[in-house]
C-alpha positions, -999 to +999 in steps of 0.1 A: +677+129+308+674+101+337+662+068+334+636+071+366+613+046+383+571+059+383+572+099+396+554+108+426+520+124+422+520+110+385+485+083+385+496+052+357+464+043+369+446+052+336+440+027+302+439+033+267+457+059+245+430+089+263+454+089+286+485+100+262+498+137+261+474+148+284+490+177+310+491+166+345+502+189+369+526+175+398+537+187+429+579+188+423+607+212+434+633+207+410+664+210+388+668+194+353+702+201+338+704+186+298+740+189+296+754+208+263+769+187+236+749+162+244+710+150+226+679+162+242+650+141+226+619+163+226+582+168+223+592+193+252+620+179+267+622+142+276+628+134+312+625+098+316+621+069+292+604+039+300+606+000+293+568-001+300+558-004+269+588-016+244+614-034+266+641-033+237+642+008+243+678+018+252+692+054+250+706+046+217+673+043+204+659+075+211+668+092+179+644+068+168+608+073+194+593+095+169+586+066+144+572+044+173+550+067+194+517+077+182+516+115+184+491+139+183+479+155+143+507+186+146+530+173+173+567+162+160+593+148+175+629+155+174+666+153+191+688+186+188+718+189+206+721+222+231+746+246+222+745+255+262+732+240+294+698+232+289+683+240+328+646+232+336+633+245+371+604+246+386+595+282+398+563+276+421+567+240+431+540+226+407+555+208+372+535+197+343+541+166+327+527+141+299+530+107+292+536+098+254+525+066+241+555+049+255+551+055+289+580+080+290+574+111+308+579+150+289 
């Protein structure tokens, strides 16, 4: 996971919770490694969190999201640690992305 600033192509533009866990599709050629040993915080996969919405939220708190964000009736939230590498690549130069009710990008 990386603490990142807004991600190109992704529009903040919107208001109100409509917005939230909604799949945008970006235009992104990349590598994501989630390190094994170490938590990966998911709804998919977390790859940013934000201080939009809750300044106080550090990486210690993570563990923690699922109690603040307002999820979705079926969606859960939870930190596992990877037994291996974890590797997310995009194949065809297009990834898709939400925004959870924190701002923090999936």
């Amino acid at each position: 996971m990386a603490v990142l600033g807004i991600l190109a192509g992704f529009d903040l533009g919107g208001s109100g919770p409509g917005r939230f866990y909604q799949d945008i599709v970006i235009n992104r050629d990349t590598e994501r490694l989630f390190s094994a040993g170490k938590p990966a915080h998911q709804l998919h996969v977390m790859q940013a969190y934000s201080y939009i919405v809750d300044a106080s939220l550090t990486r210690d708190a993570l563990p923690g999201l699922g109690d603040r964000l307002q999820l979705p009736t079926g969606w859960a939230y939870r930190t596992e640690i990877p037994e291996h590498d974890l590797v997310l690549r995009t194949a065809t130069g297009e990834a898709h992305i939400l925004q959870d009710s924190a701002c923090s990008a999936w």
